[in-house]
ZADO-1210 file (C-alpha; in nm, 4 decimals, padded with zeros to 6 digits):
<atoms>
<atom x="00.5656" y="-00.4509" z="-01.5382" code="UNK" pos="1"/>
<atom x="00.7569" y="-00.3147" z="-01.2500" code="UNK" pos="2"/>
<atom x="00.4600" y="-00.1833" z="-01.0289" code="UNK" pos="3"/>
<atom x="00.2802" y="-00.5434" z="-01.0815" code="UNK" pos="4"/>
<atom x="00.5896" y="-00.7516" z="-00.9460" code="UNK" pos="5"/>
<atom x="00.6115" y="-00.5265" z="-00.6974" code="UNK" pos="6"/>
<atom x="00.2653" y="-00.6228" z="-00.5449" code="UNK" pos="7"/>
<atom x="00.3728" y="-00.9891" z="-00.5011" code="UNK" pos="8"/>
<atom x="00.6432" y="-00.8982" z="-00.3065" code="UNK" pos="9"/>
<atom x="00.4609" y="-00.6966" z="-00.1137" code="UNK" pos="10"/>
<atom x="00.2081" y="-00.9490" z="-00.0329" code="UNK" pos="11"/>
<atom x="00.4268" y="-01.2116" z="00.0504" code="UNK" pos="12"/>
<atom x="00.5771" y="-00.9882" z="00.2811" code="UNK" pos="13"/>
<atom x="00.1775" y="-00.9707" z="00.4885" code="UNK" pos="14"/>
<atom x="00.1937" y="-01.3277" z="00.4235" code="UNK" pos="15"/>
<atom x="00.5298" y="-01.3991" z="00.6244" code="UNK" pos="16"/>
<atom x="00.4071" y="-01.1238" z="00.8896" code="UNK" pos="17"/>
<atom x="00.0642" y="-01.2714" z="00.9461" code="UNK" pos="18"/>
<atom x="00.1952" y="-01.6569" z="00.9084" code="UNK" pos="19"/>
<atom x="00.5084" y="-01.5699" z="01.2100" code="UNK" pos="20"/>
<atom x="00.1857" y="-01.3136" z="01.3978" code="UNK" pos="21"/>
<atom x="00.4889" y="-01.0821" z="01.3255" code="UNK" pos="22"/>
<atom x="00.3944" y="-00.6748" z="01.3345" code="UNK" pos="23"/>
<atom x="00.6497" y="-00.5228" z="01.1408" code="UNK" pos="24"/>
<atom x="00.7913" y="-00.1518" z="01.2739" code="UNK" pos="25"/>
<atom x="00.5579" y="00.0904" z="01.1242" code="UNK" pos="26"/>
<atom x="00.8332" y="00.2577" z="00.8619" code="UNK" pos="27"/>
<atom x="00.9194" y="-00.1280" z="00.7040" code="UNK" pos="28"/>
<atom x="00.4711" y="-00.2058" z="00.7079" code="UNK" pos="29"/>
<atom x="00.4599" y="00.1754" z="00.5390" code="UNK" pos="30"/>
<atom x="00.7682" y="00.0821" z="00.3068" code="UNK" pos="31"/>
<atom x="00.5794" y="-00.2433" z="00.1852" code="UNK" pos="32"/>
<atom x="00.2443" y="-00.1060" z="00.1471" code="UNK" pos="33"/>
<atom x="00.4158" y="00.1616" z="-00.1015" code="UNK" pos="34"/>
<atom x="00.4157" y="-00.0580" z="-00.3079" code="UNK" pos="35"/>
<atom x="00.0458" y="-00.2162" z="-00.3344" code="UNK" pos="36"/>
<atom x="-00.0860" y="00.1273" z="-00.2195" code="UNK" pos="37"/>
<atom x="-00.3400" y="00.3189" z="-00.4207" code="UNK" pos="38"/>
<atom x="-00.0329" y="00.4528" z="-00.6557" code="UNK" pos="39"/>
<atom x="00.0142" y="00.0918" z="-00.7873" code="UNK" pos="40"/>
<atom x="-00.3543" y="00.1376" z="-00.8991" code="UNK" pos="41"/>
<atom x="-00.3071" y="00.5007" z="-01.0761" code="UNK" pos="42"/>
<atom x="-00.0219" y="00.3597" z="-01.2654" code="UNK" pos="43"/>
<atom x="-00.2023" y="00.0310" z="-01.3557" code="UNK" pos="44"/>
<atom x="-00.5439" y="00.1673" z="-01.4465" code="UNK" pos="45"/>
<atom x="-00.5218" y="00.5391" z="-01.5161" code="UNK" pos="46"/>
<atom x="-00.4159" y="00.4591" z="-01.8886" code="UNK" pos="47"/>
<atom x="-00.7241" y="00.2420" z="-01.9261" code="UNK" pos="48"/>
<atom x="-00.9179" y="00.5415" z="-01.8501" code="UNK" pos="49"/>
<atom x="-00.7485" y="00.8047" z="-02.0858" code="UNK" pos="50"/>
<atom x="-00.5518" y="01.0263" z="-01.7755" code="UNK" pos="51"/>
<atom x="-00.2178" y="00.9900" z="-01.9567" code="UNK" pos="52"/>
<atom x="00.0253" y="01.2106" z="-01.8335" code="UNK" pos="53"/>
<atom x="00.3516" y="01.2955" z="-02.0685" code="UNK" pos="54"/>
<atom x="00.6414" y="01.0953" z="-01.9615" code="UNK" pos="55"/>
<atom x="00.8379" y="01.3992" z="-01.8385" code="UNK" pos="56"/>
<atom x="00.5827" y="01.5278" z="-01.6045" code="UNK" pos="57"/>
<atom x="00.4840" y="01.1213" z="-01.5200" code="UNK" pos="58"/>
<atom x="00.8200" y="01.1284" z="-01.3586" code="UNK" pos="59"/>
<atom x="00.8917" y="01.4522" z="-01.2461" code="UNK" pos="60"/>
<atom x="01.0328" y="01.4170" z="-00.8535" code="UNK" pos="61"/>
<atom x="00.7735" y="01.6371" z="-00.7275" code="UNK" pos="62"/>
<atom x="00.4528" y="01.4367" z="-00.9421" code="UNK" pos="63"/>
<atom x="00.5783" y="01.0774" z="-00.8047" code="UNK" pos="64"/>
<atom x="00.6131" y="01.2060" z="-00.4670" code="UNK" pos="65"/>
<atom x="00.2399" y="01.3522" z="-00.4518" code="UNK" pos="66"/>
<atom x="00.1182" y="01.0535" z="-00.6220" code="UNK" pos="67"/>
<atom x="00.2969" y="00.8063" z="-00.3573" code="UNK" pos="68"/>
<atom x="00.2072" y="01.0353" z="-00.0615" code="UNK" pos="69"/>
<atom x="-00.1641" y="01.0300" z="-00.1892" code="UNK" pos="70"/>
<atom x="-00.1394" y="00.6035" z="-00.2194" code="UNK" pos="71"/>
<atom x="00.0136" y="00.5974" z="00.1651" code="UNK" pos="72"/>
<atom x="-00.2814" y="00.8263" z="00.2361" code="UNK" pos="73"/>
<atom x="-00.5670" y="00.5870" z="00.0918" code="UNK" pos="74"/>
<atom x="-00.3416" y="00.2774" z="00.2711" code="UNK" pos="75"/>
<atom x="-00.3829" y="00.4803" z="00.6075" code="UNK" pos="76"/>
<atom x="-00.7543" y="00.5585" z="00.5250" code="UNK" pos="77"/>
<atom x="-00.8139" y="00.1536" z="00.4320" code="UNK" pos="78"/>
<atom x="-00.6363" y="00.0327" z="00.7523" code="UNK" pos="79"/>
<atom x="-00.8972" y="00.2938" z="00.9480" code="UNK" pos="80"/>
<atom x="-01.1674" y="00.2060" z="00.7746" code="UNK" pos="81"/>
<atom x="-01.1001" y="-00.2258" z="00.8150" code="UNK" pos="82"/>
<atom x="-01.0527" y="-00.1975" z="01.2517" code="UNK" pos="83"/>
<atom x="-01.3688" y="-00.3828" z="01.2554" code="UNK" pos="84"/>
<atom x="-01.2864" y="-00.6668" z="01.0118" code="UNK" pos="85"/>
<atom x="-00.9455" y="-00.7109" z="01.0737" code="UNK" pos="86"/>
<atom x="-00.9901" y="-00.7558" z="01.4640" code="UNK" pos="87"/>
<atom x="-01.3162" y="-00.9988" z="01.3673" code="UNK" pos="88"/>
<atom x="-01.0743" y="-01.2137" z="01.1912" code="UNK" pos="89"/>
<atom x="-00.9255" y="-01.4897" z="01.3577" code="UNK" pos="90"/>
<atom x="-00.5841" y="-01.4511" z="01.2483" code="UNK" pos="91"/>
<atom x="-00.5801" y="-01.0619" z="01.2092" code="UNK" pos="92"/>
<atom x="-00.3735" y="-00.9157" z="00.9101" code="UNK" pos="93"/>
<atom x="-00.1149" y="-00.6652" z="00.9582" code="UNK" pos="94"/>
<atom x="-00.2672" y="-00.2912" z="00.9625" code="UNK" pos="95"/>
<atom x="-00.1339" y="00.0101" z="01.0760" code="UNK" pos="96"/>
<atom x="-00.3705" y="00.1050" z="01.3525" code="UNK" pos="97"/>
<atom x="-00.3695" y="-00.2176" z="01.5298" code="UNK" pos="98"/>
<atom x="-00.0461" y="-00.1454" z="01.5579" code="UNK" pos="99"/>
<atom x="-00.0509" y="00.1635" z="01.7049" code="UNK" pos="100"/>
<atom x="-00.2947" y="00.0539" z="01.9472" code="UNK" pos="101"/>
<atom x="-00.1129" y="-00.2501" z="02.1190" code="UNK" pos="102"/>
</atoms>
């Protein structure tokens, strides 16, 4: 499945960043996360729970848009929400508002 393979790339892109203490530009960290954001999960898991959508609305331009603006939204919201963690960790991972606060 597509949206699966595309997590592991995405996480061995955090891998590389954290390994090289690398912070990526915020549109290539945003690009990445696309792809294990919250929209990987709706496409995973909704069908387990019965919200099947027809295949022509699934991939109407305007539904996959929403849908991927609403998984950047819940990365933005996790990367808030993890400050405290993250900067307890000794080798902090990469997150969005870290960041934009160095």
């Amino acid at each position: 499945c597509y949206a699966t393979f595309s997590m592991f790339v995405s996480w061995s892109a955090y891998a590389a960043w954290r390994y090289t203490d690398e912070y990526p530009p915020a549109w290539k960290y945003l690009a990445a996360r696309q792809h294990d954001s919250f929209y990987t999960s709706m496409t995973l898991l909704d069908p387990i729970g019965g919200y099947i959508l027809p295949a022509d609305l699934f991939f109407e331009p305007r539904v996959r848009h929403a849908a991927f603006l609403a998984g950047t939204a819940v990365v933005l919201v996790n990367d808030l929400l993890s400050v405290a963690k993250d900067l307890a960790d000794e080798k902090p991972p990469v997150n969005m508002v870290l960041q934009i606060a160095a």
